[in-house]
N, C-alpha and C positions, 0 to 999 in steps of 0.2 A: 408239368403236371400241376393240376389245382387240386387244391384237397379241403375238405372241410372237419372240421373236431367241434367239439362243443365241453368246455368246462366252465363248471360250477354256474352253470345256466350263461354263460359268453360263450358265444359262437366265434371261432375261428375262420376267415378262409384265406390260405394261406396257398402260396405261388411259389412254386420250384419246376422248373425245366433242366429236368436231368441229364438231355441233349445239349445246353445249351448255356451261355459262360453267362447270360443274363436272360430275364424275365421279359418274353414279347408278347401284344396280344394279336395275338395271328388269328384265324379263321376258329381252328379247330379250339383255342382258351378262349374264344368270345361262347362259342358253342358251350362249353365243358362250365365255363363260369354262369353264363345265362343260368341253364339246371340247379343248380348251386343257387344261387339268389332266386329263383323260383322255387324252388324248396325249401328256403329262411320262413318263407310264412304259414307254412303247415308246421314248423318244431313249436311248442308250446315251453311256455315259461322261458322264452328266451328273451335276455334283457337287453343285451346290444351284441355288435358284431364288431367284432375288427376283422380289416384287411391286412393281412403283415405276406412280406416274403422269407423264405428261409434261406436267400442267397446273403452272403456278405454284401453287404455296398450294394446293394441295387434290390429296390423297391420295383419296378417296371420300366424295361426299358425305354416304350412306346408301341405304337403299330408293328408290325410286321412288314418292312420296309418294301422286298421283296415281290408283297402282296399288291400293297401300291403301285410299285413298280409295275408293274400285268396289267394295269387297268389301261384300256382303250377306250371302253365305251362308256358312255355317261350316263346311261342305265343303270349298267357295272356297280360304276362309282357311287351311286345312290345309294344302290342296294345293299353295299360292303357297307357304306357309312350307316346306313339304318340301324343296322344289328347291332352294333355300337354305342350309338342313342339311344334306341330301345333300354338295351341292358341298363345304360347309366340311369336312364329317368328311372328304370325296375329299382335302383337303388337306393338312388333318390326316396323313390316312393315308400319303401320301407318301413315299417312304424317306430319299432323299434330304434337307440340309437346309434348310429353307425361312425366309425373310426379308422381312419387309413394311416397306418405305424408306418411312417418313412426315416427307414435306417440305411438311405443310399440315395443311389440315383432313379428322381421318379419323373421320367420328360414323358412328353408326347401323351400317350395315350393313357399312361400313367398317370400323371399330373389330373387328365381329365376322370380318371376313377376317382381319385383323391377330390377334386372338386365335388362327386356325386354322394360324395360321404359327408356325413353332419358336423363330425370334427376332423382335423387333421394335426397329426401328433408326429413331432421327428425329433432326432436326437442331434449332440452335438459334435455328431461324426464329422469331420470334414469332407467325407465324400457324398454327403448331402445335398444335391444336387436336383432346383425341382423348376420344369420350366416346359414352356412349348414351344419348340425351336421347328415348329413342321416348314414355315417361311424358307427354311434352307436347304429344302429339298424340294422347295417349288410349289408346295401347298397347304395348307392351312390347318389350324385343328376342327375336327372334324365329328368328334363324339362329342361335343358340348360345350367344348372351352370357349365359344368365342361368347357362349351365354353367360357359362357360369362367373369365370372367371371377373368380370368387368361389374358383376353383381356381390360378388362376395370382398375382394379389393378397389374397387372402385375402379373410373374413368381410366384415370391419368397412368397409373398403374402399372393397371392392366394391359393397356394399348403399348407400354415401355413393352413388356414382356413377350405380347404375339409379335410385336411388328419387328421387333432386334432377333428373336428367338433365341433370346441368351439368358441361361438359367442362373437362378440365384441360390447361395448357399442358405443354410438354415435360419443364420442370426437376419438375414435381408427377409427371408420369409417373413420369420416370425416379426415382425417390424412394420411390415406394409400387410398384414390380415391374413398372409398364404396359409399358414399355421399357426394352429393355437395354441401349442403350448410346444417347449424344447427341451426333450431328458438326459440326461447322461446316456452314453452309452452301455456302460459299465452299470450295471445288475438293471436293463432297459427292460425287460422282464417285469419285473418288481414294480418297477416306477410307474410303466402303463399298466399296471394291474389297478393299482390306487389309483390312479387317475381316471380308467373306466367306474371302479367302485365309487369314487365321487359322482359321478356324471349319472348312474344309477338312484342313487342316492338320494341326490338333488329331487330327480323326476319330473324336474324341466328341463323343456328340451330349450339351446339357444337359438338366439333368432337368424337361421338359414343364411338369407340375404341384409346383411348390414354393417357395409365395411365400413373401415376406420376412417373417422373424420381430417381428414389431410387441414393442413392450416395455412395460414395466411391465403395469398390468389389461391392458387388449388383449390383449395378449402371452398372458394367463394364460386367458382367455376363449377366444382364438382356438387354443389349443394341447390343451385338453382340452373332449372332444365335448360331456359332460352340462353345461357352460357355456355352450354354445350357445344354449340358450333364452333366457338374459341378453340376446344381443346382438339376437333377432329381436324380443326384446319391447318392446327400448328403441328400438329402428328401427319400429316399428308406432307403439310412440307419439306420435316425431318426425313419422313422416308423417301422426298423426290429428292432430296439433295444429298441422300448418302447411294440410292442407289439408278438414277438420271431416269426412272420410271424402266428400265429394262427387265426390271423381277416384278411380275405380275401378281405374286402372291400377299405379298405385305398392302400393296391397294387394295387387294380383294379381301383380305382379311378388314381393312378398315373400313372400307363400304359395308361389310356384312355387319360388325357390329357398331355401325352408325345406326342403322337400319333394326338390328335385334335385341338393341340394348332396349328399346320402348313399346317393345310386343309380346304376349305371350309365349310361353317354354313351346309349342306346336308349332307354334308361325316362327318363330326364333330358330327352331332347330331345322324347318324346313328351308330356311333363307341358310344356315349356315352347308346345311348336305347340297345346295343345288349350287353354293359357291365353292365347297371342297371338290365337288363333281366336276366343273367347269376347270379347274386348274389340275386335278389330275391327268387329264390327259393331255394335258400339254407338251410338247415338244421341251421346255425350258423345264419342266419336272422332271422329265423323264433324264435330261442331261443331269442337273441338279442332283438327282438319286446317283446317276454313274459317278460324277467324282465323289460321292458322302459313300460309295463301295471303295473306291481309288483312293481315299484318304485312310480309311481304315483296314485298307491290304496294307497300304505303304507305314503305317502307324507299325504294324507289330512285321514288318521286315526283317527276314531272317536271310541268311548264308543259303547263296543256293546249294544245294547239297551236303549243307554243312550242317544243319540241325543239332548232330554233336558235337559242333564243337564250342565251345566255355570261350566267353571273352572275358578278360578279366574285370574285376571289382579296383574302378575308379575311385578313387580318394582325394587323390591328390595332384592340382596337375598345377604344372608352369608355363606362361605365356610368356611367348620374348616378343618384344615392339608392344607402346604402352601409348600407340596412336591411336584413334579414334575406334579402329577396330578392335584391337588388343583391347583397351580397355571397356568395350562392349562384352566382349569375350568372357574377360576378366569377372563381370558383374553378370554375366548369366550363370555362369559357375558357380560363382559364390550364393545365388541367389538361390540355387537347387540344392546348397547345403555341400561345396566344394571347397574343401581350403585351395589357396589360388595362391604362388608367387608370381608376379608381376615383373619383368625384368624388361629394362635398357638400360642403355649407357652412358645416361644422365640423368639428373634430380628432373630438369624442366619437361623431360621428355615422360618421366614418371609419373609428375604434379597432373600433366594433360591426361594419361590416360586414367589417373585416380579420380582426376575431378568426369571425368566423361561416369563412371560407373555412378559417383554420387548423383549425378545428375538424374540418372537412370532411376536408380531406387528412391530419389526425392520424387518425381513423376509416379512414381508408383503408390507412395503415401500420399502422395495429395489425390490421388485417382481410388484410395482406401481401400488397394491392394495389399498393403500389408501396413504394419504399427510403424510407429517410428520408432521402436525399441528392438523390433524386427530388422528393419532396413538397415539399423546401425550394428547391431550383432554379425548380420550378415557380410557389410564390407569390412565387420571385423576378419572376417574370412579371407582378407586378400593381403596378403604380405609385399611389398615394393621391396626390388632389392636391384643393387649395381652388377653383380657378381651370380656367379653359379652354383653360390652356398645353398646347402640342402636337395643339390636338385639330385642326387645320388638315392632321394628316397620319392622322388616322382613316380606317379605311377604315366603321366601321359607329360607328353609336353608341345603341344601347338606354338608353330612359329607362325606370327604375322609381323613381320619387317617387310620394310618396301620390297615394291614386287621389282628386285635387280636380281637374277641369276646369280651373278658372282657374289653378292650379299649375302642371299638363302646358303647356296654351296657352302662359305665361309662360316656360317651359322651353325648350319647342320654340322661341320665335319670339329668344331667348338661343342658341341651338342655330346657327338660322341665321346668324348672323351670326358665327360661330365656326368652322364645318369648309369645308372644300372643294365645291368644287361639283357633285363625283363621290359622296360622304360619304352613305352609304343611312342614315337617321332612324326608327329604330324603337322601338315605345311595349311593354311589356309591361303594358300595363291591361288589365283581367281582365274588363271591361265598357264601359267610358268611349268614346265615339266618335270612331273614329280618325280617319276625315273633318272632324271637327271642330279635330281637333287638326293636319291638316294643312293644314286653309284659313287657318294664320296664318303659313307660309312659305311662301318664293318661288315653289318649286320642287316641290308637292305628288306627283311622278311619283315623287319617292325616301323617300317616307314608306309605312311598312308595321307592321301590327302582328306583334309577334312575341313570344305571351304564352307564358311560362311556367308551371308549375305547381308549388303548391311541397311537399314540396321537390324544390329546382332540380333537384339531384343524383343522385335515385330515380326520381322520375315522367319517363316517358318519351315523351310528348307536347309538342308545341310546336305552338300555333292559329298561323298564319301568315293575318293579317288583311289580307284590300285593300280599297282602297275605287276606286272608279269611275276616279280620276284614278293608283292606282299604277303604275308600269311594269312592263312584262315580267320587263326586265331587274332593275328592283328585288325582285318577287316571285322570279327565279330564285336571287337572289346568297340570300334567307331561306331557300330550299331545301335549296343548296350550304350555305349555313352549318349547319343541322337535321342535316343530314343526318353533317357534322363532327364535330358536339359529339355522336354517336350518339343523336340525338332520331327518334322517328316525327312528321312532320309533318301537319297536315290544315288544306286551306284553304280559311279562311273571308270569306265577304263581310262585311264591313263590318255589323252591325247589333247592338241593343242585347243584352249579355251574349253575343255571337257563335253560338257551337254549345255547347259545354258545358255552362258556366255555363244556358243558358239554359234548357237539356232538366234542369241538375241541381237550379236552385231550385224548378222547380213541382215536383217532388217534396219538397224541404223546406218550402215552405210547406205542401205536403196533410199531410207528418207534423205540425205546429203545429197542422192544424182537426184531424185524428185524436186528437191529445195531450188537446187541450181535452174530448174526446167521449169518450174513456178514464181520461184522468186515470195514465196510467203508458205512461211513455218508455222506459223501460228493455223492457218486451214488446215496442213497436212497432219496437225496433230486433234484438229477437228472430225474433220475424217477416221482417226483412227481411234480417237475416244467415243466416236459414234457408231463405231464398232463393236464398242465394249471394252477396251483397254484403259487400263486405270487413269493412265496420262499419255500422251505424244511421244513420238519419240525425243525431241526438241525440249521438252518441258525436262523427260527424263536425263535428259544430257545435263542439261544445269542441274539438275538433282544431284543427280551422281558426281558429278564435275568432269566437264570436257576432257583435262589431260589424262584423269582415271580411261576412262573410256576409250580415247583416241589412242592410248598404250596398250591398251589389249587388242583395239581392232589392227593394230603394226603388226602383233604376236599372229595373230591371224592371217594376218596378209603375206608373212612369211611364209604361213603352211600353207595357206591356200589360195594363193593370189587374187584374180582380179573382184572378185566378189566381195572381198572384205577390204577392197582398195577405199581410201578415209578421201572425201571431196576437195579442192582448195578452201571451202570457208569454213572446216574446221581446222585448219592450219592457219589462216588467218586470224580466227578468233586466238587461239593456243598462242602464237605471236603477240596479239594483243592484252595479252591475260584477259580474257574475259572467258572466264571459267564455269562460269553459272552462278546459283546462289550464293557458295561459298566466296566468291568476288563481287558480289552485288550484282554482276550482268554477265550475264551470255546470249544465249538466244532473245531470253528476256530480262527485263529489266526488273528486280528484285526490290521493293518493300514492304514494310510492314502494314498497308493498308492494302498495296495492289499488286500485279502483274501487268507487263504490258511486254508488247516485243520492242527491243532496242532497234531505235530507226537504222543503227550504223551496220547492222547485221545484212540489213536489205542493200544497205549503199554498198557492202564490198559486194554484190553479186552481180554477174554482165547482167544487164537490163536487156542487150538486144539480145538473149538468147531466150529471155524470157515466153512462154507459151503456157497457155490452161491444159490442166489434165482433168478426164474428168474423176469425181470422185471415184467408181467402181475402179476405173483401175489405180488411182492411189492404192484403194484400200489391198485389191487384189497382188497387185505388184508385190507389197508388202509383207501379207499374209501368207502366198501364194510360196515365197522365196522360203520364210521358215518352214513351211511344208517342208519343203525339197531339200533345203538342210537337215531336216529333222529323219529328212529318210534316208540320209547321206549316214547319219550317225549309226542309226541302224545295221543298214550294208555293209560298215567298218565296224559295227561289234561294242559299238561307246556303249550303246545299251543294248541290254538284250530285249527286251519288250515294247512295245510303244503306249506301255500303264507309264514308264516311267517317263519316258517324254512330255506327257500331257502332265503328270504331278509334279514334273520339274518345270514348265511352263504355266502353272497355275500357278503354285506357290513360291515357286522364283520371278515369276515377272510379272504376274494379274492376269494372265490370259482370261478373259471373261470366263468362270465359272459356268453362266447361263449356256455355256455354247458350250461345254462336256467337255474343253480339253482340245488341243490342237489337231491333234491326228482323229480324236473323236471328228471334230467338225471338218476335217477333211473327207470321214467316210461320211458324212451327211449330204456336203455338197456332191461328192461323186468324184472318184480319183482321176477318171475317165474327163471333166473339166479341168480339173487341175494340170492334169499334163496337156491338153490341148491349147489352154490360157498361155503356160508359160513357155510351150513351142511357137506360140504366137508373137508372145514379146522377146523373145527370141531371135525370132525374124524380125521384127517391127524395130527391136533396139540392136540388131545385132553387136548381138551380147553372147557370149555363152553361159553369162552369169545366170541364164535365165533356162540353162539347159537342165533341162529333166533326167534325175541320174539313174542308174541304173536298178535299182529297187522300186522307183516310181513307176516306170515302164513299165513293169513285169506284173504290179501288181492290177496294172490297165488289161495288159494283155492276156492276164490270166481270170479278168472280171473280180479279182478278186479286192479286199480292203484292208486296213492297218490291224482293225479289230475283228477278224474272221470270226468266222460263229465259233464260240463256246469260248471264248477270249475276251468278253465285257466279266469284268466282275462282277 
């Protein structure tokens, strides 16, 4: 609902959606607001207006995602955008002076009302949050931002903020020109009261477009025109080398305001509607929109059918193994405001994992994510200890010790006789059977896995593993916690390599029989970052480190043979220590200026078996397999959905974003190719590896696909 009041000659129009946990400008509030600022010029003695919301923390959320979402036609798309511009320039145009009160979050379509306002005023909320992130749903801003914004903060800026679409808090606002002035939140009332009575007062209005003079290059770039091309060339290249030109939207946003930064508000706005137009119906928007629904189902994940039930209030938790993980662990915890004891069993073993957490929160102050009196407070948060002193008053406690079976077991059944009998027992094994591990205490209802990824601190997934015997209550309190430490959570039943892992090593083993049959790693990981995956699988092995990887694909290979069977040249490498990064070489050859592939990598493979493939089926082979696992998982009940597949393949391993999601882009291509391909190479490689399981079949047979109608978020 929009409402409008008017005191002591200040006009109000102020946003509340009583539907709705935030402020969107959907069809029917562009309509409802139009009215409203078309009737500001018929009230007499009115001296200015603010725009304020009456919701906590959010000022406007943006568009109406939804809305977006629907559009097909590029008529459509015009047409929606118009009403939009309209309204803003009506705002604009205004005589009076106008004021957008941001006490939250004001993105997207928000941020562009805020630009159409004369001043912009927020507080020093921390959830102050003001930016155009539309780039990440595949299209642009669209009511005025790609004008306003690069006119009111300048070049350099402005172009940071469309083309990343990553919002800034208030003190970055007010810094680089976004707003003009930052109040308290506490009696924010009062404070923007004086501060419009000044601005009245005055009875000068400021001058609209005239951002702040940036200094030194900047300064010099942004101050004379024929410099100009400096700054859009070095911004095209930023965004082709973060995102290999696959997202069409941050080009087209930079074309547009190359083009509308030096034309009038008509021609300016008309270039920016016919380039929002042009990207909204896109294929890669429309995927784009699906996971920004799929992140934010998985974001507030609850208990299925568990709605009531309470997981407990985390306080306090202990990590055992104080190795590269544990002490990731250790510092995301603490960094969310968790006292943390730290445990192994020994000092050198401790030093590693305390210095891993420092390292963490020094990156973070140098990146002016938080103070250094912050960072230092915070691992004051983390206690190292030899012993199982205090852990009687834990409330959670994550073991990450080597992933050895009879270790965990040993640990855990140490474990139990140590914490309370409320104290939830969770395992971050990355494969190891958490059943297994809780058939050796009392109390197996309070044992869950809750695997991380590493590193701890980037990746933004957490598998939350049960097994038959965990509780509600234990599965909600891993939720509540995920959801804390800002992880996306997806959850898994109990089985060998869970979800991820499971769907990610049959494709590293197929890249090992590809490698064998090619004889060059470095193409095969060409091909499949020209796909869209963040890196190779070959690059990701030295990432990770070969004997990581090559001991979960064993784990695998037990449960499910030949498919997760590991090639000879990664036993040859493993033999030779050539581990990846962490050793200097594996696949490749590891320094500080470069990458290259280790020639000795090609010498151990037979040369006479050597043969070209061509790309499509590299890539197919590949992709084709995690399908078919992925439907494997399903058929067995790992997941119940295939939302969670694609959100554990997005943000567990990079599945390209642009393509919606694994099992999305399987219903794209046609499930109907999918089983045909890999009955194909099937036959061709007689393989069964390549045999189409029983969920895949059915859903050929029946026309049907992973995401049936009424099952896209």
């Amino acid at each position: 609902m929009i409402s409008f009041r008017e005191d002591n000659h200040i006009g109000y129009v102020e946003f509340d959606d009583p539907d709705a946990k935030v402020n969107v400008l959907g069809a029917n509030a562009l309509a409802r607001l139009t009215q409203i600022v078309s009737d500001l010029g018929t009230i007499s003695n009115l001296k200015a207006v603010v725009f304020q919301s009456r919701k906590p923390g959010v000022f406007i959320a943006g568009a109406d995602i939804r809305e977006i979402q629907s559009i097909n036609e590029l008529e459509d798309a015009r047409t929606k955008v118009r009403v939009g511009q309209d309204l803003f320039d009506a705002i604009e145009d205004l005589k009076m002076p106008t004021v957008a009160f941001i006490d939250g979050v004001a993105l997207g379509g928000g941020c562009e009302l805020a630009l159409a306002c004369l001043y912009r005023v927020a507080t020093f909320n921390d959830k102050v949050k003001i930016g155009l992130p539309e780039v990440n749903l595949g299209v642009m801003p669209g009511f005025g931002g790609t004008y306003r914004l690069p006119r009111i903060i300048g070049l350099t800026e402005s172009l940071k903020l469309i083309l990343a679409g990553k919002p800034v808090d208030g003190r970055k606002a007010l810094r680089i020109g976004l707003v003009d002035k930052l109040i308290p939140s506490a009696g924010a009332e009062d404070h923007l009261r004086e501060y419009i009575q000044r601005i009245v007062e005055k009875n000068v209005k400021k001058k609209r477009y005239r951002p702040p003079r940036s200094k030194g290059m900047i300064g010099v770039l942004e101050r004379f025109r024929p410099l100009h091309g400096l700054i859009f060339k070095q911004s095209r290249r930023n965004v082709m080398a973060l995102t290999k030109g696959r997202y069409p939207a941050p080009l087209k946003a930079l074309e547009t305001i190359q083009q509308n930064f030096y034309v009038k508000r008509p021609r300016a706005l008309e270039l920016e509607r016919e380039a929002f137009a042009e990207l909204a119906i896109t294929d890669i928007s429309k995927n784009l929109i699906h996971v920004f629904f799929l992140m934010e189902k998985y974001k507030k994940l609850k208990l299925p059918g568990g709605e009531d039930v309470r997981g407990a209030d985390i306080r306090h938790v202990s990590v055992l193994g104080a190795g590269i993980m544990g002490g990731g662990i250790a510092q995301l915890l603490a960094s969310r405001g968790t006292w943390v004891r730290l445990k192994d069993i020994n000092f050198e073993a401790l030093a590693q994992g305390l210095r891993a957490a420092v390292k963490i929160f020094s990156e973070a102050v140098k990146k002016r994510r938080m103070t250094k009196a912050e960072a230092e407070r915070r691992m004051g948060q983390i206690t190292p200890t030899l012993d199982y002193s205090g852990f009687g008053h834990t409330d959670m406690v994550i073991e990450a010790v080597v992933e050895n079976m009879d270790i965990k077991k040993s640990v855990f059944q140490e474990l139990d006789g140590a914490v309370g009998p409320h104290t939830v027992l969770a395992t971050n094994t990355s494969a190891l059977s958490v059943t297994e591990m809780a058939g050796v205490v009392r109390d197996p209802s309070r044992v869950v896995g809750f695997h991380f990824f590493n590193p701890v601190h980037r990746m933004p997934l957490v598998e939350i593993i049960t097994t038959d015997r965990t509780s509600a209550a234990t599965v909600a309190t891993a939720l509540q916690l995920a959801k804390r430490l800002g992880k996306t959570p997806v959850v898994v039943k109990d089985s060998s390599g869970f979800l991820v892992n499971r769907i990610l090593l049959v494709y590293m083993a197929e890249a090992g029989r590809i490698l064998e049959e090619t004889g060059d790693p470095e193409h095969i990981d060409q091909v499949i970052t020209d796909f869209g995956m963040p890196m190779g699988p070959f690059l990701l092995s030295d990432e990770v480190g070969l004997d990581v990887g090559l001991k979960v694909m064993r784990i695998l290979e037990d449960s499910f043979g030949e498919r997760y069977r590991p090639v000879g040249i990664f036993d040859k490498l493993l033999e030779d220590k050539k581990l990846g990064k962490k050793t200097g070489t594996g696949f490749y050859r590891h320094n500080r200026r470069a990458r290259s592939i280790d020639p000795a990598v090609i010498g151990k493979l037979d040369r006479s078996q050597v043969h070209s493939v061509a790309d499509p089926v590299i890539q197919k082979r590949l992709i084709y397999l995690m399908i078919n696992e992925a439907a494997r998982c399903l058929e067995e009940g790992v997941v119940d959905e295939p939302h969670a597949v694609d959100v554990g393949m997005i943000f567990g391993t990079g599945f390209p974003p642009f393509r919606g999601g694994l099992l999305y882009y399987a219903d794209k291509i046609g499930i109907g190719e999918v089983v045909d391909e890999l009955i194909r190479f099937r036959d061709q490689y007689h393989s069964d590896r390549f045999a189409p399981c029983e969920y895949l079949k059915r859903l050929k047979e029946q026309q049907s696909t992973f995401y049936s109608t009424g099952d896209v978020p």
